[in-house]
N, C-alpha and C positions, 0 to 999 in steps of 0.2 A: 350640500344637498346631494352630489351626484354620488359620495362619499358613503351617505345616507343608506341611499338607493340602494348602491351594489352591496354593502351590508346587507341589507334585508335581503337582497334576492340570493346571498349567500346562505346567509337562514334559511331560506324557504325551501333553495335548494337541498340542503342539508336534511332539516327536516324530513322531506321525499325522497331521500337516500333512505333514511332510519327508517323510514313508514315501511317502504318496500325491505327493508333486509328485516323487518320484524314480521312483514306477509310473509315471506319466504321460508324464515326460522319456522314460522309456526305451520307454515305447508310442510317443510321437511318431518317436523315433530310428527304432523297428522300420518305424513307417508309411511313415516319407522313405525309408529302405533298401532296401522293398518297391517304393515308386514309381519309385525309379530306377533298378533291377534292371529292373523291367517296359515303364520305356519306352524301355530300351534293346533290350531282345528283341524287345521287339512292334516296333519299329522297324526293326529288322534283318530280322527274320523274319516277321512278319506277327503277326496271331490265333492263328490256328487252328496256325500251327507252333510256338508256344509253348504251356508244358507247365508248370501251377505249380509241377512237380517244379523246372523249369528259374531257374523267378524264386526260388525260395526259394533253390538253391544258390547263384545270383550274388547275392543278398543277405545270404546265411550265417543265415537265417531258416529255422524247420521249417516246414512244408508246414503242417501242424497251425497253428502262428502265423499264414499268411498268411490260412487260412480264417478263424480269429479275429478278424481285423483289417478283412478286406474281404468273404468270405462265400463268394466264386467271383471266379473269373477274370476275366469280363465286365465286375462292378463295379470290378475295378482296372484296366481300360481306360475304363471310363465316369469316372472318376475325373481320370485324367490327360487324357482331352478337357476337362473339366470344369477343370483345372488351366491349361489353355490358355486356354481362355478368361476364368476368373480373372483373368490377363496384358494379353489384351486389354482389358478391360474396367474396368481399376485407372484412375483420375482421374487418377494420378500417374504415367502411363505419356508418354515427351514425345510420342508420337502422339496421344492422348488430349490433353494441353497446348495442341495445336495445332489439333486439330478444334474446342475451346472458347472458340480466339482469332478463331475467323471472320474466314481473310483467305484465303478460295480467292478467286478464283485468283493474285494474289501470292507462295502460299507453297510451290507446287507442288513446287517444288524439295525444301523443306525436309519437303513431307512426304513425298518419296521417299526424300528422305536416314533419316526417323524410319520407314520401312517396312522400309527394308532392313536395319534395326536389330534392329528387332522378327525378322524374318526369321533375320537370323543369330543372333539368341540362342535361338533355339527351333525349329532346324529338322528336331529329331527329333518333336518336339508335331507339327509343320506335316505332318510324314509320317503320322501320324496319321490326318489327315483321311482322307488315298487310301484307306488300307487299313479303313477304315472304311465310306467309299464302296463297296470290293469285295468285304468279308466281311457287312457288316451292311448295303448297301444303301443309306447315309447315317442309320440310325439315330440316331447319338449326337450328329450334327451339323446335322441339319434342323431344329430349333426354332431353333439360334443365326443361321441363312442366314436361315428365314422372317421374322425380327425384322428383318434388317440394315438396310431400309428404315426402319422405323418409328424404330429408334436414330438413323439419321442425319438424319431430319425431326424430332426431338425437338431436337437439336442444334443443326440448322440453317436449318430452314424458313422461318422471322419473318427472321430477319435480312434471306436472300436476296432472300426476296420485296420489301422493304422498298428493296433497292438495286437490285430489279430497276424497283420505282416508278421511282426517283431516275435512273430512267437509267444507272445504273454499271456495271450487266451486259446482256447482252444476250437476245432472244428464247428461245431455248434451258432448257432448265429446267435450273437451274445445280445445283439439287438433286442432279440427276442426273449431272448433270456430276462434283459431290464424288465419290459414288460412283462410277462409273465410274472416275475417276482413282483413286479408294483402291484397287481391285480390279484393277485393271491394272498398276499398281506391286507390290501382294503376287504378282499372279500372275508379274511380270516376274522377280521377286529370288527368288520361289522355283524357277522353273526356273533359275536363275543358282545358288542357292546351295544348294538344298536335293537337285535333280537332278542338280549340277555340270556345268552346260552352259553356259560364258560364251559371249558374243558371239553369242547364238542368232538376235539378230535382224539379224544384219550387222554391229554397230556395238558399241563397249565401254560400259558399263553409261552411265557419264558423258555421250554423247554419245546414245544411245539415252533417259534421261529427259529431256535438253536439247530432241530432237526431239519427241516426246512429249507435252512441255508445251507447245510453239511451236503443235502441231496444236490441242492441247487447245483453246488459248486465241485463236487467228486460224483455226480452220479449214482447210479443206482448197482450198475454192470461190475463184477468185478476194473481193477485196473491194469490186470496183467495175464488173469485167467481167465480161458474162455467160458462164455456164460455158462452158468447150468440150465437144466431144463426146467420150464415152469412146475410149480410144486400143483396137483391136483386141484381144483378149486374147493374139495370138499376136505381137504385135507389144510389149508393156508389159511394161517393165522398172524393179525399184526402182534409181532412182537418189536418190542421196545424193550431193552432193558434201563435200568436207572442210571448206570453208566451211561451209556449211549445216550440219553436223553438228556443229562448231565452236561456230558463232555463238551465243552463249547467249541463253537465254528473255527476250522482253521482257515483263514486265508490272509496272513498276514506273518505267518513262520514258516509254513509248509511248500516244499516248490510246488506239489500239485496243484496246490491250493487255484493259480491264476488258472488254471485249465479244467472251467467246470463241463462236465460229463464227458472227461478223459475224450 
């Protein structure tokens, strides 16, 4: 009998393990359902022109569930910024792989190839930001910009400085330099990919970071002669030739190469 007993309340047990991991499965499903109803609306349509009425229907969620799940509206926009940055911020992202291998400027290439990665798998999150900018003022995305400094000197500050002793960079603060090129690559691929405006800057994505990176890392300024005097503003013109746009980045034969902007 006692045998019995503890049988059954194993069962029963059991059973009320399965009942809750199967509420749960189907709260998780309802939350993913919720999230990507939402950041497809608010993406299309902004904030304020989305209507919970609206995410519940593209989710096949009652309205009643959604408040259940998230409480209001706002929080399932703060949610999906918050899911973006999630993305950004995972160790096992190859962006993240690459800012941990400290080989700027070397890998300029390959971290606009991992930017523009990042870019296209997430370019409804990325539209996020804007309309966030315009409805909340930068709300939901001003702690993650204030830090971005501080992330990228936890990352890479010692190293730099260390090869900045050694001679292998040059005067310039290379710190800044990282950033600078990180933010110039998301900014470039997401008007490329997010806006859909290829070749905005004259030049096809491929030739546009190849230039890019040559500036980055040699500069603008001659390297031996002293500047010349700015050319008239009515008179300046970009040119680019096919060469030069061609030409790939040196920084891995060239001595100047580790000494970007001489």
């Amino acid at each position: 009998m006692a045998e019995a007993r503890i049988t059954a309340a194993i069962e029963i047990e059991g059973g009320v393990t399965m009942a809750r991991r199967t509420q749960e499965d189907r709260s998780d499903a309802a939350i993913r359902k919720a999230l990507k109803a939402a950041l497809t609306l608010f993406s299309r349509n902004g904030y304020r022109a989305t209507s919970m009425r609206q995410i519940a229907k593209r989710s096949g969620l009652s309205v009643g569930n959604l408040y259940h799940h998230f409480g209001g509206k706002e929080e399932l926009f703060r949610r999906l910024i918050d899911q973006y940055w999630a993305v950004l911020t995972d160790p096992e992202l190859p962006l993240n792989r690459l800012f941990a291998a400290h080989r700027i400027p070397d890998d300029l290439e390959d971290l606009a190839a991992a930017i523009a990665a990042v870019v296209e798998g997430n370019t409804t999150s990325i539209l996020l930001i804007y309309i966030d900018v315009i409805e909340f003022k930068g709300k939901h995305i001003h702690e993650f910009y204030r830090r971005m400094a501080e992330r990228f000197s936890s990352v890479y500050e010692d190293d730099l400085e260390a090869r900045q002793e050694r001679g292998e960079l040059g005067a310039p603060s290379p710190l800044f330099g990282v950033m600078m090129a990180t933010r110039w690559f998301f900014y470039y691929f997401t008007v490329e990919k997010c806006f859909g405006v290829p070749e905005h800057l004259g030049l096809d994505s491929q030739a546009a970071v190849a230039e890019f990176c040559r500036i980055l890392r040699l500069g603008l300024l001659p390297r031996h002669d002293p500047p010349s005097p700015p050319v008239p503003a009515s008179k300046s013109k970009l040119k680019i030739s096919s060469k030069t746009a061609a030409e790939p980045a040196r920084s891995r034969t060239a001595p100047s190469a580790k000494k970007p902007g001489g």
